[in-house]
C-alpha positions as CSV (number, residue, x, y, z in Angstrom):
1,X,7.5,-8.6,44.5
2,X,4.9,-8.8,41.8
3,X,5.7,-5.9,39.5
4,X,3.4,-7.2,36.4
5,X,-0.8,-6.6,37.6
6,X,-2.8,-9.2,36.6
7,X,-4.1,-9.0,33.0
8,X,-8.3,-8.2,32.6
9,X,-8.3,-11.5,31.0
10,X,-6.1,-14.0,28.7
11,X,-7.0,-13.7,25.2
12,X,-8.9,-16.7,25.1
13,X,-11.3,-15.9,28.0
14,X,-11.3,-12.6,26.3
15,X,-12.8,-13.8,23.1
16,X,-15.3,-16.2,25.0
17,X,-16.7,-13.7,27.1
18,X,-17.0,-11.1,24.3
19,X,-19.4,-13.6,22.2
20,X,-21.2,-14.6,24.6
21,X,-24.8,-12.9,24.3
22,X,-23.8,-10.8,21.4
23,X,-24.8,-12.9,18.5
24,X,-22.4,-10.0,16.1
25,X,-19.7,-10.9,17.6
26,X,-21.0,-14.7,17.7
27,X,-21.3,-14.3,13.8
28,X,-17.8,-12.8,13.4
29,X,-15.6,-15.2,14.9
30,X,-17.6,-18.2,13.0
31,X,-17.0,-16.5,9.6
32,X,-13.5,-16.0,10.7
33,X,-13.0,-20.0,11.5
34,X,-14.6,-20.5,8.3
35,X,-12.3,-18.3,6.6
36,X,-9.1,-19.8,8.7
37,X,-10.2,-23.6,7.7
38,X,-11.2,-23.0,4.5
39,X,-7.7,-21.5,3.5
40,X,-6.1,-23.8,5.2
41,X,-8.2,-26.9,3.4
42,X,-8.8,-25.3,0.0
43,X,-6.8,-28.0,-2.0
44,X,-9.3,-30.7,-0.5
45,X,-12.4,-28.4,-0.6
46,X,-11.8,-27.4,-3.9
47,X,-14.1,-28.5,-7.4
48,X,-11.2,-28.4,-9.4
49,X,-8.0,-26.6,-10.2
50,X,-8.5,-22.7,-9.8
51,X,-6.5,-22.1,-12.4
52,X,-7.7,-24.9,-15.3
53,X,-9.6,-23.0,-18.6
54,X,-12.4,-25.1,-20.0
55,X,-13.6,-22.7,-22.8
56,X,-16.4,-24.6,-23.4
57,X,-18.1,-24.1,-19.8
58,X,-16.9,-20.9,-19.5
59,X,-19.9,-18.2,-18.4
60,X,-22.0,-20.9,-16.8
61,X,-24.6,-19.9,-13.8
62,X,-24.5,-21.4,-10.4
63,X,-25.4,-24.9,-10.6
64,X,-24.5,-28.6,-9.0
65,X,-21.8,-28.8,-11.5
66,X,-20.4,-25.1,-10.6
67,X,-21.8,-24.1,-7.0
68,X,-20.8,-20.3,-7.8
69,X,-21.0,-20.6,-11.8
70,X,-17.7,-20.4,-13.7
71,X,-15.7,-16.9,-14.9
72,X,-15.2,-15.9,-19.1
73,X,-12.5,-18.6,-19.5
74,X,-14.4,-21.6,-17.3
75,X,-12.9,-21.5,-14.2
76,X,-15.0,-22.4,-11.4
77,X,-15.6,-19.3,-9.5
78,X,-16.5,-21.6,-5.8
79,X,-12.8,-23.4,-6.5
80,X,-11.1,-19.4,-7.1
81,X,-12.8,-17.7,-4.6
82,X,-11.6,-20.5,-1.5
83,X,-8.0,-20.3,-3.1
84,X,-8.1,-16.6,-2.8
85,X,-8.9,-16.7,0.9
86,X,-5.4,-18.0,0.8
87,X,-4.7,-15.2,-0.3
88,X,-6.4,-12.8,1.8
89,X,-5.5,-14.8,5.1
90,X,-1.7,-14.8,4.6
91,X,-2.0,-10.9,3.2
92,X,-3.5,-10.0,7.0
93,X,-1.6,-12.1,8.9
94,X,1.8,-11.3,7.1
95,X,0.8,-7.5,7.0
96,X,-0.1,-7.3,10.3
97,X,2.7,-8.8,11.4
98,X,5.2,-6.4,10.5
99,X,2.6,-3.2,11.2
100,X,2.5,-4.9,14.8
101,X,5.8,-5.6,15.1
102,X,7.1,-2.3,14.0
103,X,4.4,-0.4,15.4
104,X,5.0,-2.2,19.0
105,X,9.0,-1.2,19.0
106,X,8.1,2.1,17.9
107,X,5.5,2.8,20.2
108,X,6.8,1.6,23.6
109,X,10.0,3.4,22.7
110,X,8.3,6.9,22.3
111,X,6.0,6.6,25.1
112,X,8.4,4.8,27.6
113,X,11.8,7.2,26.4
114,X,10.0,10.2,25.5
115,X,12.0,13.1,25.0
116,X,13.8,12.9,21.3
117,X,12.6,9.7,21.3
118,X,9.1,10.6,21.2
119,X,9.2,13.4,19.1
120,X,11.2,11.9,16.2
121,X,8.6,8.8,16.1
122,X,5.4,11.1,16.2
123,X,6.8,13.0,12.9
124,X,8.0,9.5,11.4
125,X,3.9,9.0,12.0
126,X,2.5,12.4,10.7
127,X,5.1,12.2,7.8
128,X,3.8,8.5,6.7
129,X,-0.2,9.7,7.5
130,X,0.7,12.9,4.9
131,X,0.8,10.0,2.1
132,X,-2.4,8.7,1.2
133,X,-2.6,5.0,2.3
134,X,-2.8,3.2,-1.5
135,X,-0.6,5.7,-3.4
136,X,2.1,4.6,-0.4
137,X,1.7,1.5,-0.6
138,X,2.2,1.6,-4.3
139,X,5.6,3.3,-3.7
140,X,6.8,0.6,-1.4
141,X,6.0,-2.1,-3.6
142,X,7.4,-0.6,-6.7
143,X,11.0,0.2,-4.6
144,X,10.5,-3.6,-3.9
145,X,10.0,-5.2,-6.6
146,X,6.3,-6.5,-8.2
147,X,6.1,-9.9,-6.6
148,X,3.6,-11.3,-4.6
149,X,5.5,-11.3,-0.4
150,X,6.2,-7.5,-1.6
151,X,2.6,-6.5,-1.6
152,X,2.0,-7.9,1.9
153,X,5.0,-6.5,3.1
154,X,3.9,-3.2,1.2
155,X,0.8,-3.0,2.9
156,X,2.4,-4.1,6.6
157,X,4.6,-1.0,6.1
158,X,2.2,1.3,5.8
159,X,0.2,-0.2,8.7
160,X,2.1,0.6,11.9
161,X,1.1,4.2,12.4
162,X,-1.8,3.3,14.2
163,X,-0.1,0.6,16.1
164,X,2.7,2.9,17.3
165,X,0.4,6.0,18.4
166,X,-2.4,3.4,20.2
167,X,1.1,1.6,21.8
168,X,2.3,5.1,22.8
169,X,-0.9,6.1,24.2
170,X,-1.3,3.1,26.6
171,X,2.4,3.3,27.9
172,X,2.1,7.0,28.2
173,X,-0.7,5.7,30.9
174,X,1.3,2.6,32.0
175,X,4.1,4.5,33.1
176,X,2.4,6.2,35.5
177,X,1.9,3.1,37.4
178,X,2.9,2.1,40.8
179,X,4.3,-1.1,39.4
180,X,6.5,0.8,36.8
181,X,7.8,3.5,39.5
182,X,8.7,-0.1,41.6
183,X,10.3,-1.3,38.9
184,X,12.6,1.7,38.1
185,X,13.5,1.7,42.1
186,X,14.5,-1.5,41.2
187,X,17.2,-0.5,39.0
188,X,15.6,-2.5,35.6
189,X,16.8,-1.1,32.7
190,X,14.5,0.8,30.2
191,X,14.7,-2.3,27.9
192,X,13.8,-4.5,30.5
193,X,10.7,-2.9,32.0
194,X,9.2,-2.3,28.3
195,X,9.6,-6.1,27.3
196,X,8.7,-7.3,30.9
197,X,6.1,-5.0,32.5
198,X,4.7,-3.1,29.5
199,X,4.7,-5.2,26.9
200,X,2.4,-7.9,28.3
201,X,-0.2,-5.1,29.5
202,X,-0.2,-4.0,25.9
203,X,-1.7,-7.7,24.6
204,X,-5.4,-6.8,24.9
205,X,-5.1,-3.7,22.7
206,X,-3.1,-5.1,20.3
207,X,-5.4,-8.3,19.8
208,X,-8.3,-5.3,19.6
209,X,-6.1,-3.7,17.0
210,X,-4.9,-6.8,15.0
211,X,-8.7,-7.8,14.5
212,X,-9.1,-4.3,12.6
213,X,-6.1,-4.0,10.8
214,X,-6.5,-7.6,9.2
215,X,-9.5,-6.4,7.8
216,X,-7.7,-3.3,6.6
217,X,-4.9,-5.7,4.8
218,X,-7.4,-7.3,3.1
219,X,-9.1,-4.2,1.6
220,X,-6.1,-3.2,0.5
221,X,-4.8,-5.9,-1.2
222,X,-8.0,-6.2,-2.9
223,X,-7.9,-3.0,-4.3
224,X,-4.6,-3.5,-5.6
225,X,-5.8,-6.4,-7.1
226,X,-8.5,-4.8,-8.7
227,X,-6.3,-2.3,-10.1
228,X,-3.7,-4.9,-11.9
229,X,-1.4,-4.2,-8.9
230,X,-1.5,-6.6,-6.7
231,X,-1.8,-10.6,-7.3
232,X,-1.4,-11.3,-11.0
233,X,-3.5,-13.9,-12.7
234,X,-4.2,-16.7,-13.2
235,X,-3.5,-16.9,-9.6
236,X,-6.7,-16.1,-7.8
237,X,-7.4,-13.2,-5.5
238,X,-10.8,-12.1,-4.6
239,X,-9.8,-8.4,-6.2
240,X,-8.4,-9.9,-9.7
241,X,-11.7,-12.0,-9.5
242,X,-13.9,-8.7,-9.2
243,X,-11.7,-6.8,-12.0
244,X,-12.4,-10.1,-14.0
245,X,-16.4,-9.9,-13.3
246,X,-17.4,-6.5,-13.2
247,X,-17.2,-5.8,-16.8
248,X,-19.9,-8.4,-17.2
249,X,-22.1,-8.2,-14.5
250,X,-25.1,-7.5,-16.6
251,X,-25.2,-11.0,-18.0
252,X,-22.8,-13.0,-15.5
253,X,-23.6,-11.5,-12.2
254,X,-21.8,-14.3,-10.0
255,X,-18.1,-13.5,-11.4
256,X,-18.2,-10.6,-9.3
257,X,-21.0,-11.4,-6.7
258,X,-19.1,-14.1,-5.0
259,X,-16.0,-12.5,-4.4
260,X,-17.3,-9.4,-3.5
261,X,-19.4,-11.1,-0.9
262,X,-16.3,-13.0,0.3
263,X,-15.1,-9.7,0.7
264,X,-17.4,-8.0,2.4
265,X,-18.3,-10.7,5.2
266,X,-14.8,-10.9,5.9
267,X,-14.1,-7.3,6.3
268,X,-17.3,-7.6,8.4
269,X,-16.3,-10.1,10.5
270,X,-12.9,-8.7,11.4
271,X,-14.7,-5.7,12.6
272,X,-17.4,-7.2,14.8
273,X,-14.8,-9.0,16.4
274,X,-12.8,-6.1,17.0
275,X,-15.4,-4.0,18.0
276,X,-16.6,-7.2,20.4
277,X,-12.8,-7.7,22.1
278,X,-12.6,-4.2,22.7
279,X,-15.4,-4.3,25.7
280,X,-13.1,-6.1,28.2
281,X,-10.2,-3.4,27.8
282,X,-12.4,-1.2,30.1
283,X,-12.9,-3.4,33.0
284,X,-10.7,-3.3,36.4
């Protein structure tokens, strides 16, 4: 007996089918590629060493020599700003790995279990929402430790609220279902049916969800960053590259420019894309 329905889509066809004729969504999941290979190939792509001083260079304009210009110690800003893409890629993917993770178990088990179950983990979620977002995830990082896989695990831990109650919603929904009530005639243990017959039905929101929350990650971290918080120099990080330019943006506008773009078009991306992959949830 087939107890799992047929998904709307796989993710794949999903993200086809959501660019297609929307040129927004088109534009996000290029930028995104971009962002993905250029991370992965910044070594190659690279001018030179992010992190090498050349004093006499240093406040330079964009040019051949210096595609973005170079920073108040010489560094070329086009060579800092694809390292810190590194950055910003691993701090969304490690992030939203654990809010997703975390989220997912917490979610499933209040809106599956309910009772105790679902009270206790809706005030774990209004408790952690009482705390504003950055002052949390400056708590968390501090009980940590200041280094660098803290912060993205920081910021993860302070992601899953909305992953649990948008998880908790759809099973509330799911378990409704003919297919669940066949599968508790069944005799299929609680565990079973959420890993089995909720959990894949749960894969379309949580790519829709994923999208947006990586583009949260990277705000954060770059606000951290800004603040002296998060990635410490010399490394590079598109928020210690703004904190570095912003001082001087009367005279050196492309120290802060550049990253702040990078920025920007990311976050932008991550939500068209989003926005775009949540279209198909709504179709039979």
């Amino acid at each position: 007996m087939q107890l799992i329905p047929r998904l709307p889509s796989h993710v794949g066809r999903a993200l086809l089918r959501a660019v297609q004729g929307n040129p927004f969504a088109a534009f996000g999941l290029g930028f995104v590629t971009l962002l993905v290979f250029v991370a992965v190939f910044a070594p190659q792509l690279a001018l030179s060493d992010p992190t090498r001083q050349n004093l006499s260079a240093r406040d330079l304009p964009p040019s051949r020599e210096h595609w973005m210009g170079t920073d108040r110690l010489g560094r070329d800003i086009y060579s800092r700003v694809l390292y810190g893409a590194r950055v910003s890629l691993a701090v969304g993917i490690i992030a939203q790995g654990v809010a997703v993770g975390i989220g997912v178990a917490l979610g499933l088990a209040a809106g599956y279990l309910r009772g105790w179950v679902d009270t206790l983990v809706m005030w774990l979620v209004n408790v952690v929402w009482a705390f504003p977002y950055l002052l949390l995830v400056l708590a968390i990082q501090f009980a940590l430790g200041n280094r660098e896989e803290n912060i993205f695990l920081a910021i993860g831990l302070t992601g899953w609220v909305s992953v649990a109650r948008i998880v908790r919603g759809e099973v509330l929904s799911l378990g409704e279902r003919e297919f669940i009530e066949a599968a508790r005639c069944l005799g299929l243990s609680p565990a079973r049916i959420m890993v089995r017959h909720l959990f894949p039905n749960l894969l379309p929101s949580l790519v829709v969800v994923t999208s947006l929350g990586l583009a949260t990650a990277i705000i954060a971290e770059a606000a951290l960053s800004f603040l002296g918080l998060g990635v410490q120099p010399p490394n590079p990080s598109w928020g210690n590259m703004i904190l570095d330019g912003y001082t001087r943006i009367q005279f050196a506008w492309w120290q802060a420019f550049f990253p702040s773009a990078a920025i920007v078009l990311s976050v932008l991306s991550f939500n068209l894309l989003g926005d775009a992959l949540s279209a198909p949830r709504t179709e039979v």
